[in-house]
C-alpha positions in Angstrom: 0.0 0.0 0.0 1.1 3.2 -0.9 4.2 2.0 -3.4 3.8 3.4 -6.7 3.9 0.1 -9.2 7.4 -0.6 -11.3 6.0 0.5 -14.8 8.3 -0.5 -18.0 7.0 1.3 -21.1 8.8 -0.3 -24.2 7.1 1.8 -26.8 4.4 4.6 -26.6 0.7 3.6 -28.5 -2.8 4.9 -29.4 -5.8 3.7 -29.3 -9.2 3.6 -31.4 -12.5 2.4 -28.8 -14.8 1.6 -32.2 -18.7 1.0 -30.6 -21.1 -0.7 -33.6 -24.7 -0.8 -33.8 -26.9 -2.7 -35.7 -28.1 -1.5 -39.0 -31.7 -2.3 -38.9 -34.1 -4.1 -36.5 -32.7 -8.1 -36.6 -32.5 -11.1 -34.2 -29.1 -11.6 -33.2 -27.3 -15.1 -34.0 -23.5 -14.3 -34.0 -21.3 -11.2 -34.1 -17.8 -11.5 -35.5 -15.1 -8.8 -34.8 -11.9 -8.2 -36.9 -9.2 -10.7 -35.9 -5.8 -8.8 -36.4 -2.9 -8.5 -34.1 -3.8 -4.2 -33.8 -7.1 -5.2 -32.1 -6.3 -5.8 -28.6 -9.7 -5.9 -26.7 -13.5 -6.8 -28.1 -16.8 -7.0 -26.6 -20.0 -7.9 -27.0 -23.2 -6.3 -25.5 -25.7 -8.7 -26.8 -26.0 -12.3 -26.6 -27.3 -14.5 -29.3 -31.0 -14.7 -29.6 -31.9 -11.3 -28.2 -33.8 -9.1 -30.3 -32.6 -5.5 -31.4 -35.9 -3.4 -32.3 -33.7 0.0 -32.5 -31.0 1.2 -34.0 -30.3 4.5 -33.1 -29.9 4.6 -29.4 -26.8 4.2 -26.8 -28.7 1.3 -25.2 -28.5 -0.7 -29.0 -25.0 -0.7 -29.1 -23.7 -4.5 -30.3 -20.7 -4.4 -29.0 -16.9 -2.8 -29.4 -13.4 -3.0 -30.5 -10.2 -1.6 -29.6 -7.5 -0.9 -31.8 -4.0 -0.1 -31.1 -1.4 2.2 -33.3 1.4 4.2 -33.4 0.1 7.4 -33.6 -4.1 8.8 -32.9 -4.2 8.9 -36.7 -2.7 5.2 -37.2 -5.2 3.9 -34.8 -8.4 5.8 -36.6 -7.7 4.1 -39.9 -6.6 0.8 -38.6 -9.6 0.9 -36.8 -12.0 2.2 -39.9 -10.3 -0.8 -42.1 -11.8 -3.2 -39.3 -15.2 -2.0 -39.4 -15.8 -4.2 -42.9 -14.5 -7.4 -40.8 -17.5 -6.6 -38.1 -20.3 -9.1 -39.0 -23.6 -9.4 -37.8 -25.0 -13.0 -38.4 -21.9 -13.5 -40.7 -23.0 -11.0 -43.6 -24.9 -7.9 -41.9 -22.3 -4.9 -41.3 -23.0 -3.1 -38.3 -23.3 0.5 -38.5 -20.6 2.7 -36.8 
């Protein structure tokens, strides 16, 4: 208690939190996110057979990414080149 942590930064990165909602009203049966070595952390927000009757609203969000790069614009476009490899029941691109 009270030590500051021993912190060893090899090299300094940005990152790119990409959120995805669904592009129309659906039943949910997978989501896929980009698989790449720059995406570092996903999550989904709904589970398989839920419902989505919105798509327009914080609450509707699918899920999110997180992409890492070496500077804030690096990250933006690796991240924007991901969005086509988000899939919503293996063919439906979510909307960003």
């Amino acid at each position: 208690v009270g030590k500051a942590p021993e912190l060893v930064f090899t090299q300094k990165k940005f990152a790119c939190l990409q959120y995805a909602l669904p592009p129309q009203a659906l039943t949910i049966e997978t989501i896929e996110f980009p698989k790449a070595d720059d995406v570092v952390f996903q999550t989904a927000y709904i589970q398989p057979g839920q419902k989505v009757e919105s798509t327009e609203r914080q609450i509707d969000y699918l899920g999110c990414y997180l992409t890492l790069g070496n500077s804030f614009d690096d990250a933006l476009a690796k991240s924007r080149a991901h969005r086509e490899k988000f899939l919503v029941n293996g063919k439906v691109k979510g909307s960003f």
